[in-house]
C-alpha positions as CSV (number, residue, x, y, z in Angstrom):
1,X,-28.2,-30.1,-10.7
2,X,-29.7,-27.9,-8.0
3,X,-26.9,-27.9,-4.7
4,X,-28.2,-29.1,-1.6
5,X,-29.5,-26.7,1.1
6,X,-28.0,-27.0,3.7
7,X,-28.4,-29.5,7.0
8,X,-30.6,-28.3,9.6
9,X,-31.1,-30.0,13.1
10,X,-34.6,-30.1,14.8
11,X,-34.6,-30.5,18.9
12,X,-37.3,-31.0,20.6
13,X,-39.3,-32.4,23.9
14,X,-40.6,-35.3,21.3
15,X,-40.1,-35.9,17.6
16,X,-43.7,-36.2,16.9
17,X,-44.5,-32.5,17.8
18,X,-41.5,-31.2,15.2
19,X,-43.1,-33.0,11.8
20,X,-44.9,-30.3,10.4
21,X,-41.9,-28.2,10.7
22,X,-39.8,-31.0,9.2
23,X,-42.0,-31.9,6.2
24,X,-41.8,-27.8,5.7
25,X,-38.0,-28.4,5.3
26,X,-38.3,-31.3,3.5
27,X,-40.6,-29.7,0.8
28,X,-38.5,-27.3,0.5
29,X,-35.5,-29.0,-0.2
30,X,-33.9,-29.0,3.3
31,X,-32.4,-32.0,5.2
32,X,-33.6,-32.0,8.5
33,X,-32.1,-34.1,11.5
34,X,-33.9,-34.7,14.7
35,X,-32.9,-35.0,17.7
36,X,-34.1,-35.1,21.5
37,X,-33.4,-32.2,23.4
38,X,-32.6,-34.3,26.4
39,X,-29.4,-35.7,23.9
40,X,-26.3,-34.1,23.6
41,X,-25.5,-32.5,20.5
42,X,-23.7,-34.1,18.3
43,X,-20.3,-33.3,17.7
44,X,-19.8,-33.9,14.2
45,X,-20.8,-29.7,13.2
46,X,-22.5,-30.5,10.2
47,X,-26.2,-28.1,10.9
48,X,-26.0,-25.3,9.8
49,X,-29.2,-24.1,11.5
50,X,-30.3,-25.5,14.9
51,X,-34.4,-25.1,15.8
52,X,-35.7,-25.8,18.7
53,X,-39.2,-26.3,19.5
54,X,-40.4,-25.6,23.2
55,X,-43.2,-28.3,23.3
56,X,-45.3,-28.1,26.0
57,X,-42.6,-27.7,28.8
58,X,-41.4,-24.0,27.4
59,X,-39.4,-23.5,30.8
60,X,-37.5,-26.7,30.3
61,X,-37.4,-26.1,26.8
62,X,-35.7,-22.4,27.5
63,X,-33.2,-24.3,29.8
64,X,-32.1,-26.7,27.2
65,X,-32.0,-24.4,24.8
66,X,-29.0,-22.2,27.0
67,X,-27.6,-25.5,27.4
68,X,-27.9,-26.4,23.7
69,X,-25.6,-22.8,22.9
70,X,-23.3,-23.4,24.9
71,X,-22.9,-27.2,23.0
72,X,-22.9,-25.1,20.4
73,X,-20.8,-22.6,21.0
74,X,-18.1,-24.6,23.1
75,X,-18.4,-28.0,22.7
76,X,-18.9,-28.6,19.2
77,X,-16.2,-28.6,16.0
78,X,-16.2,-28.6,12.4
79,X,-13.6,-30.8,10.6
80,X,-10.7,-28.3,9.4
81,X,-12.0,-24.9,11.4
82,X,-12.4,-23.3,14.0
83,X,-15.0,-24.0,16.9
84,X,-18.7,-23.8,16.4
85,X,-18.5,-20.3,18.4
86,X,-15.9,-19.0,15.2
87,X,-18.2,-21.1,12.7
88,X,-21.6,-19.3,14.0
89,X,-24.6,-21.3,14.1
90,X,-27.7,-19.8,14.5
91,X,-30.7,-21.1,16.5
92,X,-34.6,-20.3,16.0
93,X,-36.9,-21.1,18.9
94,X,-40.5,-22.1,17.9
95,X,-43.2,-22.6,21.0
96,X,-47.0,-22.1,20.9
97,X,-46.7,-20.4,24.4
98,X,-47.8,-17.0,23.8
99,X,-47.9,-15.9,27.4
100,X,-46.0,-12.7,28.3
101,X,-42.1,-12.9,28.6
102,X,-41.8,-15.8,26.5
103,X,-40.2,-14.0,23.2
104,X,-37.7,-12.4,26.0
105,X,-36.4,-15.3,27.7
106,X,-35.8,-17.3,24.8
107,X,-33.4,-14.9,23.3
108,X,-32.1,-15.0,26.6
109,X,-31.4,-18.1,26.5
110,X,-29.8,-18.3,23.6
111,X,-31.9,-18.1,20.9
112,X,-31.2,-15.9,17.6
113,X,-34.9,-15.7,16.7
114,X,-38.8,-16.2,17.8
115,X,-41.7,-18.1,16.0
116,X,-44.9,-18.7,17.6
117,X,-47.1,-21.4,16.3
118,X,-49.2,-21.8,14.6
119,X,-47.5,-20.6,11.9
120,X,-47.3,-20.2,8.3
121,X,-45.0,-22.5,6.2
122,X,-43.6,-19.5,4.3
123,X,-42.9,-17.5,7.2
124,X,-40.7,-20.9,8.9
125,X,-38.7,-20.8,5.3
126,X,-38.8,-16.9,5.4
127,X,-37.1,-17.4,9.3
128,X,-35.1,-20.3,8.0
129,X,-33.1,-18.7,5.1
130,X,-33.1,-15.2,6.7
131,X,-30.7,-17.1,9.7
132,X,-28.6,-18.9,7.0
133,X,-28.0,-16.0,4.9
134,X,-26.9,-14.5,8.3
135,X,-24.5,-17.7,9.1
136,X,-23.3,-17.1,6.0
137,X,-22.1,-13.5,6.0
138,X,-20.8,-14.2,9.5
139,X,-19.1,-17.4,8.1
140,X,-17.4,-15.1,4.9
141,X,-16.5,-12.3,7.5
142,X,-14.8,-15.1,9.9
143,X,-12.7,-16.0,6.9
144,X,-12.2,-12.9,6.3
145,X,-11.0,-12.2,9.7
146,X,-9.1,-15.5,10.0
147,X,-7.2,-14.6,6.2
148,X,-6.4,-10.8,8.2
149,X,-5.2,-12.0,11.2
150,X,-3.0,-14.4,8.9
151,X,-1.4,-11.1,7.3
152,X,-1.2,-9.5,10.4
153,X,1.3,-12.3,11.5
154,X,3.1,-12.2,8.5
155,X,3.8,-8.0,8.8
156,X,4.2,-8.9,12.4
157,X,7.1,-11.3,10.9
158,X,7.8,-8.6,8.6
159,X,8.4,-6.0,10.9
160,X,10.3,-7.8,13.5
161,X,12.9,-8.8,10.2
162,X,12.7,-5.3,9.2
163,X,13.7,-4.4,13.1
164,X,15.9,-6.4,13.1
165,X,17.8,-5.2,10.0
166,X,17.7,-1.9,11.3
167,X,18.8,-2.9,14.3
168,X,22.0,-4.2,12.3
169,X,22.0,-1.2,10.3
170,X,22.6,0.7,13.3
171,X,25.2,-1.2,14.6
172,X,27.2,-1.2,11.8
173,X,26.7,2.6,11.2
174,X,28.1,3.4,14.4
175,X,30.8,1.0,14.1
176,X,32.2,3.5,11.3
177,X,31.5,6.6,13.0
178,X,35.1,7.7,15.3
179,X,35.0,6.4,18.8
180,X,36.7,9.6,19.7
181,X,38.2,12.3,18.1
182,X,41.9,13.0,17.8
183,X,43.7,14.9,20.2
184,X,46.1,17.1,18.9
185,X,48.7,20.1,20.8
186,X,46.8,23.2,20.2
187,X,43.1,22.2,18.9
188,X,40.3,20.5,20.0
189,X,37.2,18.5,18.0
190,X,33.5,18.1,19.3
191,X,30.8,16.7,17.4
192,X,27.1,16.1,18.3
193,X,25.5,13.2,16.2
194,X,21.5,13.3,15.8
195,X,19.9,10.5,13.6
196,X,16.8,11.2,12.7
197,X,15.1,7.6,12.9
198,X,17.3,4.3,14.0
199,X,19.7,5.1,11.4
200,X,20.6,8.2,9.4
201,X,22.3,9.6,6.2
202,X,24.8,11.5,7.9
203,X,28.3,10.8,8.9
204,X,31.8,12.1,10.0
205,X,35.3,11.3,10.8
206,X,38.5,12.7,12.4
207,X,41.5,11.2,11.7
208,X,45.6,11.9,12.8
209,X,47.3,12.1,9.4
210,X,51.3,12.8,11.3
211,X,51.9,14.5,14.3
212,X,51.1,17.7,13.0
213,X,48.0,17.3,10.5
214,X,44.3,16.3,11.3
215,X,42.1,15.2,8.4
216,X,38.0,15.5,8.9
217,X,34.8,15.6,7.0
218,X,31.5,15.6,7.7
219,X,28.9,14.3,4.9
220,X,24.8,13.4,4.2
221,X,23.4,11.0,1.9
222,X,20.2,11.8,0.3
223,X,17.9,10.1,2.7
224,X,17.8,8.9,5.5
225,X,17.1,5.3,6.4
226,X,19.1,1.5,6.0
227,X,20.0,3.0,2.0
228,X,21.7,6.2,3.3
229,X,23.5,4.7,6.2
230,X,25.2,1.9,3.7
231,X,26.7,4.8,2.3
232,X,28.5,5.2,5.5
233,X,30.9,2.3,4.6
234,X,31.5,3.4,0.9
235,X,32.7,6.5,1.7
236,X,34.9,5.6,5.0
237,X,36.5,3.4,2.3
238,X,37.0,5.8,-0.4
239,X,38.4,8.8,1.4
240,X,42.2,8.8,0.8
241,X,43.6,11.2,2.4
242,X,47.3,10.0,2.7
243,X,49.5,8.8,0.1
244,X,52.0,6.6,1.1
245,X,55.4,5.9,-1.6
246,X,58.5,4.2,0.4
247,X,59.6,5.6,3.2
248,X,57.6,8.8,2.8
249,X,53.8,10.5,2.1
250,X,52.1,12.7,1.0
251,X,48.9,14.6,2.4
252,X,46.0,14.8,0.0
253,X,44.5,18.0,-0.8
254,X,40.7,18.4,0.2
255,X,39.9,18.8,-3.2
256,X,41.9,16.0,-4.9
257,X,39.9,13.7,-1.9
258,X,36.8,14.9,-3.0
259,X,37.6,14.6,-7.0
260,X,38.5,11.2,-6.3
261,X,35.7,10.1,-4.1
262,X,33.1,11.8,-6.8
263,X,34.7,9.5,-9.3
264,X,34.6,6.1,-7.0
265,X,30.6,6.9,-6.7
266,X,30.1,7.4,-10.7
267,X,31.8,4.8,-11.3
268,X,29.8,2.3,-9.4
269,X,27.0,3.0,-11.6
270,X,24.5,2.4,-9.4
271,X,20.4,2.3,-10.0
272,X,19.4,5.1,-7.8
273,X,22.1,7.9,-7.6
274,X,23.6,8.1,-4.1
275,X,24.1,12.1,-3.8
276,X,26.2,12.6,-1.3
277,X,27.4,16.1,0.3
278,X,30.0,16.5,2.0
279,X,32.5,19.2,3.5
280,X,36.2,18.1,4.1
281,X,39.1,19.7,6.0
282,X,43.2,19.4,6.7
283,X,44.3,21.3,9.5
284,X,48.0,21.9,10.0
285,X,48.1,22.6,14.1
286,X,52.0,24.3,13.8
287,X,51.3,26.5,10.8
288,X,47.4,27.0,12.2
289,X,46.5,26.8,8.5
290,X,43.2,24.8,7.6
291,X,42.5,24.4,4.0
292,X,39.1,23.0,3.0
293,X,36.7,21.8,0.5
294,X,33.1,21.6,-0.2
295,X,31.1,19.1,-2.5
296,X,27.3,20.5,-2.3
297,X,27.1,20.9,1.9
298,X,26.0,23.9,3.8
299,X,28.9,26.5,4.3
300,X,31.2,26.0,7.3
301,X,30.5,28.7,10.2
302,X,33.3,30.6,11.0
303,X,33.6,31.9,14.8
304,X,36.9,34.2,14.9
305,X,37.5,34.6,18.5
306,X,36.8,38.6,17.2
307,X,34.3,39.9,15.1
308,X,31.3,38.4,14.0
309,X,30.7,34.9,12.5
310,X,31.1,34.1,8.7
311,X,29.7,31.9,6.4
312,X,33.1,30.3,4.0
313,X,31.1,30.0,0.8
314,X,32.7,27.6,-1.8
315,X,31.0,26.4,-4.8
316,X,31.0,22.8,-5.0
317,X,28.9,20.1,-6.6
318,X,27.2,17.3,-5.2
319,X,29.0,14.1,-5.0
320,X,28.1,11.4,-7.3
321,X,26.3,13.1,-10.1
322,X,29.1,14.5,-12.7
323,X,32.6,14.3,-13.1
324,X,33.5,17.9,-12.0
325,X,36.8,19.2,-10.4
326,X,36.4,20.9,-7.0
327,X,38.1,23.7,-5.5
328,X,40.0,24.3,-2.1
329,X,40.7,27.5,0.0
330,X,43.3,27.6,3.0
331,X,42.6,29.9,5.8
332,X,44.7,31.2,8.9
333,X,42.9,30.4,12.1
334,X,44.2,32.5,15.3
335,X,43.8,31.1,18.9
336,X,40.1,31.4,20.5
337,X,39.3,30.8,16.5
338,X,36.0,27.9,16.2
339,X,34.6,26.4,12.9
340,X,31.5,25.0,12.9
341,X,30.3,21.8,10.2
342,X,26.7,20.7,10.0
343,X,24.5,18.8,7.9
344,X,21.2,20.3,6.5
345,X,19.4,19.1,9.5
346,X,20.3,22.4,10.8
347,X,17.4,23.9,8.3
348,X,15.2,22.7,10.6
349,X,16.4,24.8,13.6
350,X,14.5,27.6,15.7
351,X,15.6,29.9,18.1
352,X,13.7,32.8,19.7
353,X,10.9,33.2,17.9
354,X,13.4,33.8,14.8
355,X,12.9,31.9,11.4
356,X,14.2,28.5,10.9
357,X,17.5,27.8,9.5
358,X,20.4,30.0,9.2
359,X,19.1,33.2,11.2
360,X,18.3,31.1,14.3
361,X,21.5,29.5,14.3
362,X,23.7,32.8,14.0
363,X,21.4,34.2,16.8
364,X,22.4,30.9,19.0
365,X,26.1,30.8,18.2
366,X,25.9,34.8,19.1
367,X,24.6,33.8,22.6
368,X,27.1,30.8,23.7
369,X,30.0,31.3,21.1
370,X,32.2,32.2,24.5
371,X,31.5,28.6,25.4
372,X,34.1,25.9,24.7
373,X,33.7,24.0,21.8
374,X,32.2,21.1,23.2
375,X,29.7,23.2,25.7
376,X,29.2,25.3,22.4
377,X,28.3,22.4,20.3
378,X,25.9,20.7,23.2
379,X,24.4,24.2,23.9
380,X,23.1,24.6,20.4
381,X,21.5,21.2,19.6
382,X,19.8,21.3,22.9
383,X,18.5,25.0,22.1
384,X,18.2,25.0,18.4
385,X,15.4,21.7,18.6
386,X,14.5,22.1,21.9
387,X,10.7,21.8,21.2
388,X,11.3,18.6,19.3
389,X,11.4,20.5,16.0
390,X,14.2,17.9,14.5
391,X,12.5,16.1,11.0
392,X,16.0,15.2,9.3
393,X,19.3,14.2,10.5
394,X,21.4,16.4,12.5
395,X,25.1,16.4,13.0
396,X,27.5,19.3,14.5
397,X,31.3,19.3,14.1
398,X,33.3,21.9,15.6
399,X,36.9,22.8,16.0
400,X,38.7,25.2,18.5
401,X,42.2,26.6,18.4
402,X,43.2,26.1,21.7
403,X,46.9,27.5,21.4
């Protein structure tokens, strides 16, 4: 069976002056309504093409035919959508007035198209199906634009649950990150923390072992994002730094805290590998002795309050790949001594025109390294990415001996 074409409406002055053009429609396989112009449209929205024909009164045929789109457009609904002004209907004016201006004002008034009669039957069905193929694309594309806006409040919903979990991400990030660093007789700790996004991969910690020994680390996750920071929580959990038998302890070599750390991680077995670097120190303020060990993190800076800075380079594997064993070294630190920790953020860093990384960094420590640690630490974030150069997550740790 052939489908239906679709309903048109015919308006005009009288119904007597539209028959030709609705036994065109007819033969043609159209169902056309009529109506008087002087009657309000009818509300139903079934046409899917309105004509209206001017008669013999074209300037009160022009005014009801403004007043007939904005029916249209307004006024009138389709069950289940969206106004006739989202469901577009388009409107052909027909007249036999062929005096100048005519074609003009009825666009203006509304209309989407012009026929002058007399006119040919094929060129009304040629007008006819030219404006419903154009109803119909603008139909599809306000589907289309309906089904959009439809996934544009779902991402909108997306992103504000994605915000949100970031924004919890965050909070519980920081909550593991020291509220202050220890303070100790003879040394002093700064640190300068520098997420890249909302939440990073990198994290620290400073910690009073006795009254005598400070524990610290600084480490990056692979990453940064909600995934990195979780990590934040797994290793805050797994570094054991102090054993405790009875009534006394015993402080955990660096190295032994990294072995046993790099095993927790392998052992969890997880999908995606969390590498994890990380540098971690014990500092003994009566002896001055700070012995240290690395697991795949950029060297320590040294600062001796003479001489010139040194890189401590310590082989070390990454945390969480294979079950290797890890080395420690003890150094001496004098007073006016500083250490600086980072995270490869710092690969990022310029400084006078010099390249990026490790030769503007030595350059900047060179020019402020008289400053106090926590002036010194400041100084160098602010100067290193002062031109918003930062693309990865930056953290500075520093120590001073004091006394």
């Amino acid at each position: 069976m052939t489908p239906a074409e679709p309903p048109i409406l015919l308006c005009a002055d009288k119904i007597a002056t539209i028959a030709d053009v609705r036994q065109t429609l007819e033969h043609a396989g159209f169902e056309p309504h009529c109506q008087l112009l002087t009657e309000r449209v009818s509300s139903n929205g079934a046409a899917a093409l309105v004509l209206v024909d001017g008669g013999a009164r074209p300037e009160d045929a022009l005014r009801l035919c403004a007043r007939l789109r904005g029916d249209l457009n307004e006024n009138t609904t389709r069950p289940g959508s969206a106004s006739i002004s989202d469901s577009f209907v388009p409107l052909l004016y027909i007249t036999a007035d062929t005096s100048p201006g005519v074609r003009r004002a009825s666009l203006e008034s509304g209309a989407d198209a012009y026929l002058l009669r007399p006119f040919d039957p094929a060129e009304l069905l040629a007008q006819v199906r030219a404006l419903l193929r154009l109803k119909e694309r603008h139909d599809a594309l306000r589907v289309r634009t309906s089904e959009l806006q439809r996934a544009n409040k779902r991402l909108h919903a997306a992103h504000l649950q994605h915000d949100l979990e970031l924004d919890l991400a965050r909070r519980l990030q920081q909550s593991f990150l020291p509220q202050s660093l220890p303070a100790l007789p003879g040394v002093r700790f700064a640190v300068k923390y520098k997420p890249c996004g909302r939440v990073g991969g990198d994290f620290y910690d400073a910690f009073r072992l006795d009254e005598h020994h400070v524990g610290f680390y600084i480490a990056d996750a692979m990453g940064h994002g909600v995934p990195a920071s979780l990590l934040t929580v797994f290793v805050k959990k797994g570094v054991h730094a102090k054993e405790i038998t009875g009534n006394s302890y015993r402080l955990v070599p660096p190295n032994d805290v990294l072995q046993r750390l790099n095993r927790d991680l392998i052992e969890q077995a997880l999908a995606e590998n969390p590498f994890i670097t990380m540098a971690y120190a014990l500092y003994d303020t009566r002896s001055r002795t700070l012995q240290f060990s690395r697991a795949g993190h950029p060297y320590p800076l040294y600062l001796p309050a003479l001489g010139p800075a040194q890189q401590w380079q310590l082989e070390g594997s990454l945390l969480g790949v294979f079950d290797v064993h890890f080395r420690s070294q003890a150094y001496t630190l004098r007073v006016g001594d500083k250490l600086l920790l980072y995270t490869d953020g710092m690969d990022g860093a310029g400084f006078a025109e010099l390249p990026l990384g490790l030769p503007s960094l030595l350059a900047a420590v060179q020019r402020h390294r008289g400053l106090s640690i926590s002036d010194l630490v400041e100084r160098l974030t602010l100067d290193l990415f002062a031109h918003g150069r930062q693309s990865d997550d930056l953290t500075v740790f520093g120590l001073e001996v004091t006394e």
